[in-house]
C-alpha positions as CSV (number, residue, x, y, z in Angstrom):
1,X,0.0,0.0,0.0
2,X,1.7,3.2,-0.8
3,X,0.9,7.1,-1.6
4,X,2.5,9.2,-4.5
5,X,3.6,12.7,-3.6
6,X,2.6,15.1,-5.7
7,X,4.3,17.1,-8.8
8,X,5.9,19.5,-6.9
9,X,6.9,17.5,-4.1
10,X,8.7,15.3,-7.2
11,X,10.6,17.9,-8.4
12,X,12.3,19.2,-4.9
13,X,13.3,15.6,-4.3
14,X,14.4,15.8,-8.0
15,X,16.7,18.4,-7.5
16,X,18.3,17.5,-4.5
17,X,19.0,13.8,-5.7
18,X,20.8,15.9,-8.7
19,X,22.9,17.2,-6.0
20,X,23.8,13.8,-4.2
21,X,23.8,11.8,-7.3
22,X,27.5,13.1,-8.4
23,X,29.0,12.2,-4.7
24,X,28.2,8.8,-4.6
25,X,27.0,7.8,-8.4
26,X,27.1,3.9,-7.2
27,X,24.2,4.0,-5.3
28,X,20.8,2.4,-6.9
29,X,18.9,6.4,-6.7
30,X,15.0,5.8,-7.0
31,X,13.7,6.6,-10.2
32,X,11.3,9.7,-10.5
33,X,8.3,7.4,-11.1
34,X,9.1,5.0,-8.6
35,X,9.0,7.3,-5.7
36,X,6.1,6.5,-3.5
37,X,5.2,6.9,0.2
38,X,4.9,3.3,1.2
39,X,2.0,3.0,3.8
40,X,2.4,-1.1,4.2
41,X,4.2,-3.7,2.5
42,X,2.4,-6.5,2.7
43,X,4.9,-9.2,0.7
44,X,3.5,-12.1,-1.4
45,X,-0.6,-12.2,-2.0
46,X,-2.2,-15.3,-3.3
47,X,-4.1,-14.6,-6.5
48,X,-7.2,-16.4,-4.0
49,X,-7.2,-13.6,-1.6
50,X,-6.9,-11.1,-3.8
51,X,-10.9,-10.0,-4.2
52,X,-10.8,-9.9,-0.2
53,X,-7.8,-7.8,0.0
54,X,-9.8,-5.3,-2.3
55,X,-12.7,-5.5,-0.6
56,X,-11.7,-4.7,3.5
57,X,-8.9,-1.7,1.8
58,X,-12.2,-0.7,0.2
59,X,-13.3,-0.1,3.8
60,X,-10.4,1.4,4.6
61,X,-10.5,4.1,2.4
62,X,-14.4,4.8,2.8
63,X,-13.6,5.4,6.7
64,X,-10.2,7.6,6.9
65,X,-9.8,11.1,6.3
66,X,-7.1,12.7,3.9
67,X,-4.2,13.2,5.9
68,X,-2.0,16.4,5.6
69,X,1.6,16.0,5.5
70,X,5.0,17.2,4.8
71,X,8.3,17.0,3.9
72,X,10.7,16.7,6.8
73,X,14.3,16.7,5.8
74,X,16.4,13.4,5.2
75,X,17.8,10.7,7.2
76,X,19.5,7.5,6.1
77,X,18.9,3.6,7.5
78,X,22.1,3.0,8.3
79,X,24.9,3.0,5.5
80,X,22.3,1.3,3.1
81,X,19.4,3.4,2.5
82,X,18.8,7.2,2.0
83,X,15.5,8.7,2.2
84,X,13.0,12.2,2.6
85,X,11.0,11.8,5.7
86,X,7.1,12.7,6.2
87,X,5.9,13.6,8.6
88,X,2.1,13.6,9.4
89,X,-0.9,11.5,11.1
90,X,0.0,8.5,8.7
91,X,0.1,5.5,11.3
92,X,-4.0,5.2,11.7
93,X,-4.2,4.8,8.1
94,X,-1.1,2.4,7.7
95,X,-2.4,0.0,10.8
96,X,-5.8,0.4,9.0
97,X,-4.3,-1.1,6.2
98,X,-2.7,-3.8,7.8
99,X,-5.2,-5.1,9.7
100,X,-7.5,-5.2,6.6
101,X,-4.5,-7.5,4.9
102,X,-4.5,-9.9,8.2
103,X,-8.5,-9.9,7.4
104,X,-8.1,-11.4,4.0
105,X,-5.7,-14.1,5.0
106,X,-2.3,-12.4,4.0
107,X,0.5,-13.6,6.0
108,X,3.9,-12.3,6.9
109,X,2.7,-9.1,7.3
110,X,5.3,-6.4,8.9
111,X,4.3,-4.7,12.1
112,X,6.6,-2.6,13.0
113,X,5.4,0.7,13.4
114,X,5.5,3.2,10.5
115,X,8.6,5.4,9.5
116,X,7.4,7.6,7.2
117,X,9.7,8.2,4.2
118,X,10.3,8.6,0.5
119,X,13.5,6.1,-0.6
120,X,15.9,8.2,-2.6
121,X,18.5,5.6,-2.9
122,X,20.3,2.4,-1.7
123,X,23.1,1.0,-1.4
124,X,24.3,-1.3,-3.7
125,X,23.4,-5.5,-2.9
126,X,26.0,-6.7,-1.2
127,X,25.2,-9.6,1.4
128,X,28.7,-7.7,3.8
129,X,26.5,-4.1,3.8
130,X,23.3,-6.1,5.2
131,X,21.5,-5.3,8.7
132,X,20.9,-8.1,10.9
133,X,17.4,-7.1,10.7
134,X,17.1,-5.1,7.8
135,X,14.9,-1.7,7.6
136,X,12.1,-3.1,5.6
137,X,9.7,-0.3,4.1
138,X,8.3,0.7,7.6
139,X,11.0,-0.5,9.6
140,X,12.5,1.2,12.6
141,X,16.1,0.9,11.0
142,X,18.1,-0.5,14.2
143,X,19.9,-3.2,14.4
144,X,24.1,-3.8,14.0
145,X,25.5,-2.4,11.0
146,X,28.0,-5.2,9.4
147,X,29.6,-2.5,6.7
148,X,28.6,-0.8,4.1
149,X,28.7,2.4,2.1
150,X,29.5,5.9,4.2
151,X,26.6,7.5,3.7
152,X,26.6,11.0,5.6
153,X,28.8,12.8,2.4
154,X,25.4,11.8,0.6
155,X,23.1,13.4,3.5
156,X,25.2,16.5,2.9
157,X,25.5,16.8,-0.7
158,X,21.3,16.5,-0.4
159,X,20.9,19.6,1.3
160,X,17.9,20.9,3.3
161,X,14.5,20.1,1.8
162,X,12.2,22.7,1.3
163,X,9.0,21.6,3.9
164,X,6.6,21.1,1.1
165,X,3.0,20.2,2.4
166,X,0.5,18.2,0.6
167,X,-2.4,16.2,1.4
168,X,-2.6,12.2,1.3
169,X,-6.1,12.1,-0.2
170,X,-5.7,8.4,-1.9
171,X,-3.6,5.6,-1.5
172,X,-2.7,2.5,-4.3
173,X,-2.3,-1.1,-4.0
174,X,1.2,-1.5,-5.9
175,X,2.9,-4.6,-7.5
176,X,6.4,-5.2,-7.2
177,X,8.2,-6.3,-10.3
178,X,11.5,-7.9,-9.8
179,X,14.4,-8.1,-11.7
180,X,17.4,-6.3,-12.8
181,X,15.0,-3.5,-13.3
182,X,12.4,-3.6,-11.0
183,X,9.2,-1.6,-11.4
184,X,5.8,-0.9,-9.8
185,X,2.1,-1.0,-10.9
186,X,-0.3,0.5,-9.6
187,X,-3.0,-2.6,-9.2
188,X,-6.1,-0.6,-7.8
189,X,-6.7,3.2,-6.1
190,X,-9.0,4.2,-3.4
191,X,-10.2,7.8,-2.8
192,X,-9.9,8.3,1.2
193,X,-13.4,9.6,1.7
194,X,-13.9,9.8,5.9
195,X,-14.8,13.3,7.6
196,X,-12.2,15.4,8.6
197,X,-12.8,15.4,12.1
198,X,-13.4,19.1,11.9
199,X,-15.8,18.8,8.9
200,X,-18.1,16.6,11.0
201,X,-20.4,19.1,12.1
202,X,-21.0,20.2,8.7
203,X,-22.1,17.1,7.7
């Protein structure tokens, strides 16, 4: 489950990348159109389950709100991934999410809570750079570093973020791709339609 920024939002991140991307041009950077804001990841779905899935997120987005946010600066996981961080009431939505997927059967589901972010890059595959634990797409990012890639020339070379706001007014069930390219689809998109808590009395 995952958000797309908007244009503008896009381009900033855009920018700085074009910054970082000369100091450390061996990193995998995030394509423009793959940059999303990933609400939960929610691994392998059986093709069974599927309608289910569909059904509860259906739910989900009838019942939240859109959720303002913003850009707030960048941080790194470590010495393997770089990222924009968001900040905003995200989490309701993202365990709403989650417990709709442990409705319709899906398993393995991470539950750590949500970090926020926007991955600008990673370090390159290499089994020696690896966490213990590994960040995962909402995960806290502790755990002992083996080695890897110094990654704090990179923070520098991104610069400060301008604190762009936007609002999260929709969210997309995406499908990972893999292989020496790996890309997204978007699989299915749900308006978030719920009162703002001050709209209520207008309604």
């Amino acid at each position: 489950m995952a958000a797309t920024p908007p244009a503008e939002v896009i381009d900033a991140l855009v920018a700085a990348v074009g910054r970082a991307r000369p100091v450390a041009p061996a990193l995998r950077w995030v394509d423009v159109e793959r940059i999303h804001l990933t609400l939960a990841f929610l691994g392998t779905v059986d093709d069974g389950l599927r309608e289910g899935l569909s059904d509860r997120l259906g739910r989900v987005a009838r019942r939240h709100p859109p959720v303002d946010v913003r850009l707030a600066g960048v941080g790194r996981f470590g010495d393997r991934v770089l990222w924009a961080g968001v900040a905003g009431e995200l989490a309701p939505l993202a365990a709403g999410a989650r417990r709709a997927a442990a409705k319709a059967g899906v398993a393995g589901l991470d539950d750590r809570p949500l970090r926020a972010h926007l991955t600008l890059a990673r370090a390159r595959d290499d089994r020696r750079s690896r966490r213990q634990d590994g960040p995962g797409h909402a995960g806290s990012g502790r755990g002992r570093e083996v080695s890897g890639t110094d990654l704090r020339p990179v923070l520098a070379a991104l610069g400060e973020l301008p604190a762009l706001a936007w609002t999260v007014d929709r969210f997309d069930l995406m499908r990972s791709v893999l292989g020496r390219h790996p890309y997204y689809t978007v699989e299915s998109t749900w308006p978030l339609e719920g009162a703002r808590s001050g709209d209520a009395d207008d309604l």
